[in-house]
Every structure is written in C-alpha cells, then in structure tokens.
C-alpha positions in Angstrom: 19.5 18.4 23.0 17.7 15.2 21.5 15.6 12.6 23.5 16.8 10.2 25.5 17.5 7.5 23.2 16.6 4.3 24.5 13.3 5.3 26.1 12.5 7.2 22.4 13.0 4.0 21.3 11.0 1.4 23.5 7.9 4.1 23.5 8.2 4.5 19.9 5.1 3.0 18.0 4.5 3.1 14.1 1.7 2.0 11.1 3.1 0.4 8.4 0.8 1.4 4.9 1.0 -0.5 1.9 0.7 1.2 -1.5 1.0 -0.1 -4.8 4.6 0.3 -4.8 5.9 1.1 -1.6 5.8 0.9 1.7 5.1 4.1 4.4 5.5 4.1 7.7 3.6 6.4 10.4 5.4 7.4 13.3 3.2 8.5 16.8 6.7 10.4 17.6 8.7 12.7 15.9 12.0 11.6 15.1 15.5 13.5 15.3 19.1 13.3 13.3 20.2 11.4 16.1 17.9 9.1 16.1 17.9 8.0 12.7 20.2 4.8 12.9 18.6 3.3 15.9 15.2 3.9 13.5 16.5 2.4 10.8 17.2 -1.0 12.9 13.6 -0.9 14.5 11.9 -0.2 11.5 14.5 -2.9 9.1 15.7 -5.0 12.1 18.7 -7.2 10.9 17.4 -11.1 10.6 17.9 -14.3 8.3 14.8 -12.5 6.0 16.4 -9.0 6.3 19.9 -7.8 5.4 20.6 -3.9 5.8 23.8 -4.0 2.8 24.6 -0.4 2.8 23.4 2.9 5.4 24.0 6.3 3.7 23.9 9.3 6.2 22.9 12.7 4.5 22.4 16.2 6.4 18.1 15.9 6.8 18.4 12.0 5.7 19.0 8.1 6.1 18.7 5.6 3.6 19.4 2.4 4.0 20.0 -0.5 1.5 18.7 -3.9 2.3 17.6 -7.1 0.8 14.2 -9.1 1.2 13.5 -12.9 -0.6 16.7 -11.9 -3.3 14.9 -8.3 -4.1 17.2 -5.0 -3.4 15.0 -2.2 -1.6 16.0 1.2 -0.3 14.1 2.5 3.1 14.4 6.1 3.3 14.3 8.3 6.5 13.7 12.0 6.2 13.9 14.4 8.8 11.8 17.4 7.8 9.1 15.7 6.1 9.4 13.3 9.4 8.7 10.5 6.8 9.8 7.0 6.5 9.4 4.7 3.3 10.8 1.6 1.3 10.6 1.7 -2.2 12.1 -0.9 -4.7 15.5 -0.6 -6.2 14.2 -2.3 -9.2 10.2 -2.4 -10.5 8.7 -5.3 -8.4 5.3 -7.0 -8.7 3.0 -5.7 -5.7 2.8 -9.2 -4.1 6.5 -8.6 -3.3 5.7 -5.4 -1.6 2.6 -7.0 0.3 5.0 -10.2 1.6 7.3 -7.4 2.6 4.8 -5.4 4.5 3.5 -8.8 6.1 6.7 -9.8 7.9 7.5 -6.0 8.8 4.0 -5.6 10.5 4.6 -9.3 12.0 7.7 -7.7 13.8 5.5 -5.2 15.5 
C-alpha cells in the first residue's frame, strides 16, 4: 500500500542541483509509482513560465515534456534509481539551464 498522498506531498522537501547540462533534484523522501504524477506537478508546477506538453507513464518511470522561455525540456522521474532530472530536448547554452533552475528553486 503506498503513502498517503496528500500528506507525502505537503511534507515532501527537495534540492534542486545544477550541472552543466541538467538539472537533478534531491528528494528527503522516497518516492512511489503512485506518486509519480502528483511529483511531476510539484517538481514542474503548470504556470505562464511552465507548460507540461506531454506525460509519458512507463512501468519504473515518468517523463514529462514541458516548455521553459520557447526551449523544449524533458524531466524524468525514475523509480528505482529514486532519481529525478530535466535535461534538454535540444543542446542548450548553460545560462538556459541556470534561468531554469532559478525560477524552479524560487518555487520552493
């Protein structure tokens, strides 16, 4: 049986790292299948600077499509590995990735 979702959620606290060219994400709770959507919208909440375009569901997985300033970025959720990151559909310059993780870590 999986955690009860809404308090998972509201306790839920996460580092966001920067790296040349992506982003990870550092989770002080381990994450489930079920939770993986509800993750997805904490971590890439929908906004006017954020739109999630496309969610893709796997068996140990979520990966969501979304766009930032007019650039296309995948965030990827993995259940095993218990690892979350955004990486850039296309090869970016790093100050895209570094305006990214600013507003991301301004939503925390």
């Amino acid at each position: 049986m999986g955690k009860m979702f809404g308090n998972f959620m509201q306790q839920l606290n996460y580092k966001i790292t920067l790296h040349a060219n992506h982003i990870t994400f550092h989770f002080d709770q381990a994450f489930e299948q079920e939770d993986l959507k509800a993750l997805c919208n904490k971590v890439i909440p929908a906004s006017e600077h954020l739109n999630i375009t496309e969610t893709m569901l796997g068996a140990d997985r979520l990966s969501c499509r979304f766009n930032f300033q007019q650039h296309a970025f995948q965030c990827h959720f993995e259940i095993y590995s218990q690892s979350c990151w955004i990486e850039a559909e296309y090869p970016l310059e790093e100050i895209i990735f570094e305006r990214l993780a600013q507003f991301l870590n301004s939503l925390l």
